[in-house]
C-alpha positions as CSV (number, residue, x, y, z in Angstrom):
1,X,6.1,1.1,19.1
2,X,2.6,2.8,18.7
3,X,2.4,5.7,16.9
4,X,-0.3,7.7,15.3
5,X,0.1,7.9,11.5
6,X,2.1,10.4,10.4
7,X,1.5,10.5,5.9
8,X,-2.2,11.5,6.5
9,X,-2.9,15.3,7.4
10,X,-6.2,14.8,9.4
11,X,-7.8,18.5,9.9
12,X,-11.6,19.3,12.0
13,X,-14.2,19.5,8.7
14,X,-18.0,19.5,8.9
15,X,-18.7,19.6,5.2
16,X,-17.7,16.9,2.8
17,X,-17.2,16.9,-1.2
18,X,-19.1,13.8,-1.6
19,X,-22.1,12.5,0.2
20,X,-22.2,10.0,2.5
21,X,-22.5,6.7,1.1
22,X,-24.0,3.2,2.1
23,X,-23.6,0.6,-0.4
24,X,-24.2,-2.8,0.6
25,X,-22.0,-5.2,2.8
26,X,-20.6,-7.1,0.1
27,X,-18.9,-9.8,2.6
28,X,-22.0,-10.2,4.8
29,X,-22.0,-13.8,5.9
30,X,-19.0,-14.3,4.8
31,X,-16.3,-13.6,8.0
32,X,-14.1,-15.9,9.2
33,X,-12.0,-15.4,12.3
34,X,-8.3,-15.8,12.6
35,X,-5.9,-16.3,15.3
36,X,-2.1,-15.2,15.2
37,X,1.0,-16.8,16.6
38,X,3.7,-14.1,17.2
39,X,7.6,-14.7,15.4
40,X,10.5,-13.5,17.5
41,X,13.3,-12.1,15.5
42,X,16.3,-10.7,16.5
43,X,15.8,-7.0,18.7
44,X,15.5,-4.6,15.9
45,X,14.1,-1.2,16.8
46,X,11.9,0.1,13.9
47,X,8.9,2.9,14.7
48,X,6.9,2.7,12.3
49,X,7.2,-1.0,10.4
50,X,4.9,-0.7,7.4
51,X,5.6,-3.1,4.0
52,X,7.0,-6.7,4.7
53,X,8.0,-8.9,1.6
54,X,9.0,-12.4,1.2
55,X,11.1,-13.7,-1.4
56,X,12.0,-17.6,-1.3
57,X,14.3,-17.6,2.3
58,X,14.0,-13.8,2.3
59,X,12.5,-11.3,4.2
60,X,12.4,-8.2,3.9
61,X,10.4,-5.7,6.0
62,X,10.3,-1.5,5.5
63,X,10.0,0.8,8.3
64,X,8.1,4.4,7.2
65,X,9.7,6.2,9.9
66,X,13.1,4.7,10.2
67,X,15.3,6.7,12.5
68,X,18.7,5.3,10.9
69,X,17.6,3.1,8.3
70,X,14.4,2.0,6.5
71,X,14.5,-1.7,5.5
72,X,15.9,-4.7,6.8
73,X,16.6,-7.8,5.9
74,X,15.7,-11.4,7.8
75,X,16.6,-15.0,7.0
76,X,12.7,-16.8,7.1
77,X,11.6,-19.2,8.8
78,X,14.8,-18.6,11.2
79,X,13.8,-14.6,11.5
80,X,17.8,-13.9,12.0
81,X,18.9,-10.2,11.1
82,X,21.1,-10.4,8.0
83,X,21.4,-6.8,6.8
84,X,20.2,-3.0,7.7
85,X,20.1,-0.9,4.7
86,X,18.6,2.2,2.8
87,X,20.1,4.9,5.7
88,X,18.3,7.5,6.5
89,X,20.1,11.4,5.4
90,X,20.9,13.3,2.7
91,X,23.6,12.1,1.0
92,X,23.8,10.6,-2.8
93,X,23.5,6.9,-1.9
94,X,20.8,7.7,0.8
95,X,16.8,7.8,1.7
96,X,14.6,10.9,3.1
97,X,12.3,7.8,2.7
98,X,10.7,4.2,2.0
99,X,7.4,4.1,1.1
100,X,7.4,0.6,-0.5
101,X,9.5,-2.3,-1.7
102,X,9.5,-4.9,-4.1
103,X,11.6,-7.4,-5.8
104,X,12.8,-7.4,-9.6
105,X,12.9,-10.1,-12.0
106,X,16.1,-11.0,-10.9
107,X,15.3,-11.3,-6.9
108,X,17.1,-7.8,-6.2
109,X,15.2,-5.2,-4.1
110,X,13.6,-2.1,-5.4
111,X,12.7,0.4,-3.1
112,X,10.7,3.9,-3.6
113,X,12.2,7.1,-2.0
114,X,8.7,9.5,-2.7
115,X,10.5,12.3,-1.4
116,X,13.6,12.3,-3.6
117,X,11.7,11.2,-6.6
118,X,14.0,8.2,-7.1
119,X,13.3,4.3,-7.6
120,X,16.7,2.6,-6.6
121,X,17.7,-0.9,-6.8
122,X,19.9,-3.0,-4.6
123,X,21.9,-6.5,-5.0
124,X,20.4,-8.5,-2.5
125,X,23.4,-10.5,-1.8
126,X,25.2,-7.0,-0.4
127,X,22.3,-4.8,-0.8
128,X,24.4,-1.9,-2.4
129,X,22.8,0.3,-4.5
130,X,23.4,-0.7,-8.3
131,X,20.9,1.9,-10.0
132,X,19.2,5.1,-8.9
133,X,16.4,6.2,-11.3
134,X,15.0,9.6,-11.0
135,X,11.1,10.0,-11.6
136,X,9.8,12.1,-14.2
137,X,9.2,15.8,-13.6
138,X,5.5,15.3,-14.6
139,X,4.7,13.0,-12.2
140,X,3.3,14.7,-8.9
141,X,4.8,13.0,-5.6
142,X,4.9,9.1,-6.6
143,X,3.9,7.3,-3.2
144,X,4.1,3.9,-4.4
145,X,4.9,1.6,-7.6
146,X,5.3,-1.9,-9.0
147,X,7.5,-3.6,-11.4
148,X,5.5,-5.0,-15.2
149,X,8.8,-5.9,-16.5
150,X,12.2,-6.1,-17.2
151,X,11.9,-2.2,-19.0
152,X,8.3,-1.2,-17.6
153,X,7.0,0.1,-14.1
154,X,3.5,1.5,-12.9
155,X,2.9,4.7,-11.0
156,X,-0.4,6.4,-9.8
157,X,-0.7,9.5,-11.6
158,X,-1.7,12.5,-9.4
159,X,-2.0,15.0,-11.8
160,X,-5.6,13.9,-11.6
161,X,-5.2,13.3,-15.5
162,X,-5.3,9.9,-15.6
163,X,-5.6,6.7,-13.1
164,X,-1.5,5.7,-13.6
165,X,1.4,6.1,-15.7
166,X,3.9,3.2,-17.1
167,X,7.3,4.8,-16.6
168,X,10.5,3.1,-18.8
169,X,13.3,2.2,-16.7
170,X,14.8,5.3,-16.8
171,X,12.0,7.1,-15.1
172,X,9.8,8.7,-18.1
173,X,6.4,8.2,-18.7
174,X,5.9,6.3,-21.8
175,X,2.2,6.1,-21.3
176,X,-0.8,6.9,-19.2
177,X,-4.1,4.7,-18.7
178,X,-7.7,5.2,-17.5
179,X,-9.4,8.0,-15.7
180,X,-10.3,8.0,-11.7
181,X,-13.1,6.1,-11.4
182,X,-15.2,8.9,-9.5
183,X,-19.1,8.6,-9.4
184,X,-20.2,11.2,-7.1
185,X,-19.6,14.6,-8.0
186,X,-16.8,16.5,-6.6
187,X,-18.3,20.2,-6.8
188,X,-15.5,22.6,-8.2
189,X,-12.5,20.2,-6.9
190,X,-9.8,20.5,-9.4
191,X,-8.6,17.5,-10.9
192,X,-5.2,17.3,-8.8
193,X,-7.2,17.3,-5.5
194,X,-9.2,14.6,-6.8
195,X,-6.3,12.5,-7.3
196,X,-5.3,13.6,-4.0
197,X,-8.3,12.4,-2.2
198,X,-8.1,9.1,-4.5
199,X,-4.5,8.0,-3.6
200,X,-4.0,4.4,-3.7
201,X,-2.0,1.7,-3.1
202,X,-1.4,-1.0,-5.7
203,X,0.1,-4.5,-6.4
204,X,0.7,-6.3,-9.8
205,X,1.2,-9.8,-10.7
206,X,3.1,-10.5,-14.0
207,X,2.0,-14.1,-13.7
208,X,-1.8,-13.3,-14.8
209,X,-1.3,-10.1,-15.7
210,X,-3.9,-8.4,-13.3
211,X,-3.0,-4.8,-11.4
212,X,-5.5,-3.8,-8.4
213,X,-5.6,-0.6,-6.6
214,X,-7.2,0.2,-3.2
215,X,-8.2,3.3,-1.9
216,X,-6.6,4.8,1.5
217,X,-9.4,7.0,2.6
218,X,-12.4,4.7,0.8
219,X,-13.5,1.8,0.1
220,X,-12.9,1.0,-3.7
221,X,-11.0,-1.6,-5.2
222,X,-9.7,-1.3,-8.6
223,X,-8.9,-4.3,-11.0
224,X,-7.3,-4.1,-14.3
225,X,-6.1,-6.4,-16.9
226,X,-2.8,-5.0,-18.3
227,X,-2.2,-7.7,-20.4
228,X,-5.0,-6.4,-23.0
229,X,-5.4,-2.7,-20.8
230,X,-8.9,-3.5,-19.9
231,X,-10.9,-2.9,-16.6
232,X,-12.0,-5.8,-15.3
233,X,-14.2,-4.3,-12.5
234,X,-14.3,-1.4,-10.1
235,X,-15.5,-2.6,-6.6
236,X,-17.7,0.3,-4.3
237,X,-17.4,-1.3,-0.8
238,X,-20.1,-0.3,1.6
239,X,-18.3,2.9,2.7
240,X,-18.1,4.1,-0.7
241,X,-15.5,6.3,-2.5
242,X,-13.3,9.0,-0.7
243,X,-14.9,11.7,1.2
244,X,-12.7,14.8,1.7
245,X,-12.9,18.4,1.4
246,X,-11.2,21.0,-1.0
247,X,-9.2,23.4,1.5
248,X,-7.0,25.7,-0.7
249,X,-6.0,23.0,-3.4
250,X,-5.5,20.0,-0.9
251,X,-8.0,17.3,0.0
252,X,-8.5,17.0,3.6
253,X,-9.7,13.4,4.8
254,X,-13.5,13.5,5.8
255,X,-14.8,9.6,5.6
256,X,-12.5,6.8,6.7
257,X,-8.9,5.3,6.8
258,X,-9.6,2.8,4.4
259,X,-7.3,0.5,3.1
260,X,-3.4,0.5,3.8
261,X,-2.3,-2.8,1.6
262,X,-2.9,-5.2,-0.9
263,X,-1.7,-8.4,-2.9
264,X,-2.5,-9.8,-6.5
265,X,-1.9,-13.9,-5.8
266,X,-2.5,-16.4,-8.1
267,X,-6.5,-16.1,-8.4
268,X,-7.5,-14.3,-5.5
269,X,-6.5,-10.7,-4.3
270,X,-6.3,-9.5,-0.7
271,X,-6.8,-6.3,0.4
272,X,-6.2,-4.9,4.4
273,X,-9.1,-2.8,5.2
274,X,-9.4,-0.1,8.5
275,X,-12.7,0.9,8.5
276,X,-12.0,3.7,11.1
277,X,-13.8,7.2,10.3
278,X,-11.7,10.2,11.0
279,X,-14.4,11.4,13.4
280,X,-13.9,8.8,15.8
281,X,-9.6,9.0,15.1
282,X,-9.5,12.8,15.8
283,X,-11.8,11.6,19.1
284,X,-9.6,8.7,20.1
285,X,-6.0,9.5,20.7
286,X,-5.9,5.7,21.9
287,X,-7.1,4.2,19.1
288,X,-5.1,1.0,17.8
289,X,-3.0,1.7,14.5
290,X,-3.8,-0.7,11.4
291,X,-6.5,-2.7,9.8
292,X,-8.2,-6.3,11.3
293,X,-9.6,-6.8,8.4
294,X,-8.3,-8.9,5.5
295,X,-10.8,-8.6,2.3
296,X,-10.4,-11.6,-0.6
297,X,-11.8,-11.1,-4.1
298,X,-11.2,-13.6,-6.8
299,X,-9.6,-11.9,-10.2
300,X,-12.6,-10.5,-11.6
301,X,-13.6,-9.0,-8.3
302,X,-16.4,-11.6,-6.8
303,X,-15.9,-11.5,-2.9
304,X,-14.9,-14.5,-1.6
305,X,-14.1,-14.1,2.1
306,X,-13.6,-11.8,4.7
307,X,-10.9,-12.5,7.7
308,X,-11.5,-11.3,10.7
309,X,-7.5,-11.0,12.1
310,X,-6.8,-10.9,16.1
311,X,-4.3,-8.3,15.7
312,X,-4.6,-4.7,13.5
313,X,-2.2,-4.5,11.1
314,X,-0.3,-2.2,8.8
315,X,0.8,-4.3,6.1
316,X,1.1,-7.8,5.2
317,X,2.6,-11.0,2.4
318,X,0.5,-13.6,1.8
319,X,2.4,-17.2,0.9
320,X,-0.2,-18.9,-0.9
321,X,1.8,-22.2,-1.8
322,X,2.3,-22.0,2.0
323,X,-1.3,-20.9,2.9
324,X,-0.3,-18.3,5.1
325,X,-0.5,-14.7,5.9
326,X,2.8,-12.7,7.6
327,X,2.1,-9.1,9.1
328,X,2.9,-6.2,10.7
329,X,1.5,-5.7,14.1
330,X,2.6,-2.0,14.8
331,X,1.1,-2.3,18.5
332,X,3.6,-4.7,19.9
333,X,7.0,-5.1,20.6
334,X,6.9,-8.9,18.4
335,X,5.4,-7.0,14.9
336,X,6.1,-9.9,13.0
337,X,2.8,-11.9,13.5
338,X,1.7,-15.4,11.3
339,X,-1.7,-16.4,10.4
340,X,-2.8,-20.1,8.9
341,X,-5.2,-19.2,5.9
């Protein structure tokens, strides 16, 4: 099931846009160690498991690689295979794709196809398609998304213009808020590679109204209020922001793998950090795929506690009426692994 990751282009450099940063360890002190139990599920072959969702006795997990199909969907806590869907070709009702999933207001699935530009959504009771969305033209190669409402969703922006875009739900931008929050300067990168080097994942909770976004190749965490569009606070983790550098219009990975997944809960929000330079990935053709390293802010961004996690993992749900973390553990054949928070 190991594989090295495929989404990043990872090319020799020796000089960086942005200079090497060491902030201070903002969870110093404040690690706590946490031991998995592996969950059987029925044998599913899946080569690259990468988002996994839980919705009431749902789960749903997303493979980024799928060689058929890209999601499935499990019974919880039995783990029994209920349905394959989302197949892989080119056809109208199928996915070059999945680069995340979520569930609407309704409790239907809504998965991302980044390379056809499309946001579809499925009835989860036969998981057929019931609406296809294409993206707006404007928007430069959406690679992930969340649901505000009934009418609203939230893209990253990589035009470099502006930090995200609120597309209606027919797939046009309707409006776009706040600016990359860069410190260091960039040289003569163009705005587009910027963006590029900034990519992010995201998670918002229409409960409290809070969006955060985490850097892949940094260490920043991003925290916004869209219930009055505010920032709330920008986080600068000890490895800083992204390091990359400008080769013909495309920013090549110089720093680290940062973070690959994150959660808005109630009042805290956890974040999976790597922590794994590129120097010592392009060195280590062995190294282990994902992230140990679970990062917990409360809402306005205070750290609260670092977990320290037995396993490296790709993505993860935490199920905090439950206190407990479900993840993907890419490195073994049982990649459905529980913690106890």
């Amino acid at each position: 099931m190991k594989i090295k990751i495929q989404y990043i282009i990872i090319l020799l450099a020796t000089i960086s846009c942005t200079d090497n940063q060491q902030n201070e360890d903002l969870f110093k002190g404040k690690d706590k160690k946490l031991f998995s139990t592996p969950l059987v599920t029925d044998s599913v072959y899946m080569r690259y498991p990468f988002r996994i969702k839980k919705l009431d006795s749902d789960l749903i997990i997303s493979d980024l690689h799928g060689s058929d199909f890209y999601c499935y969907r499990f019974s919880y806590p039995q783990l029994q295979l209920k349905q394959i869907f989302a197949a892989r070709g080119h056809g109208p009702h199928e996915f070059l794709d999945v680069e995340n999933i979520r569930f609407n207001n309704a409790g239907d699935i809504v998965a991302l196809d980044a390379n056809r530009s499309m946001i579809t959504t499925f009835d989860i009771s036969k998981t057929t398609n019931t609406k296809q969305i294409n993206l707006d033209k404007r928007l430069l190669r959406t690679l992930d998304f969340d649901i505000i409402n009934d009418s609203l969703l939230i893209v990253p922006d990589y035009t470099g213009d502006n930090r995200f875009s609120l597309i209606n739900n027919q797939g046009f931008i309707v409006n776009r808020l706040f600016k990359i929050p860069v410190k260091t300067k960039t040289k003569s990168s163009s705005s587009t590679v910027v963006s590029q080097a900034w990519r992010s994942f995201l998670d918002y909770n229409p409960e409290n109204g809070i969006l955060a976004m985490v850097t892949q190749l940094g260490h920043v965490v991003e925290i916004y209020n869209m219930n009055n569009r505010s920032i709330v606070k920008i986080v600068y983790g000890s490895y800083g922001e992204p390091e990359f550098i400008d080769k013909g219009g495309y920013a090549v990975p110089n720093g680290i793998m940062g973070y690959s997944d994150v959660q808005v809960g109630q009042n805290k929000i956890y974040a999976l950090f790597w922590g794994r330079t590129f120097k010592d990935i392009r060195n280590n053709a062995e190294i282990t795929e994902g992230g140990n390293m679970l990062e917990v802010y409360d809402l306005q961004g205070n750290p609260l506690c670092r977990y320290i996690l037995d396993k490296y993992i790709t993505g993860f749900c935490v199920d905090e009426k439950q206190n407990t973390l479900l993840a993907l553990d890419i490195n073994s054949n049982q990649y459905i692994v529980k913690y106890k928070l």
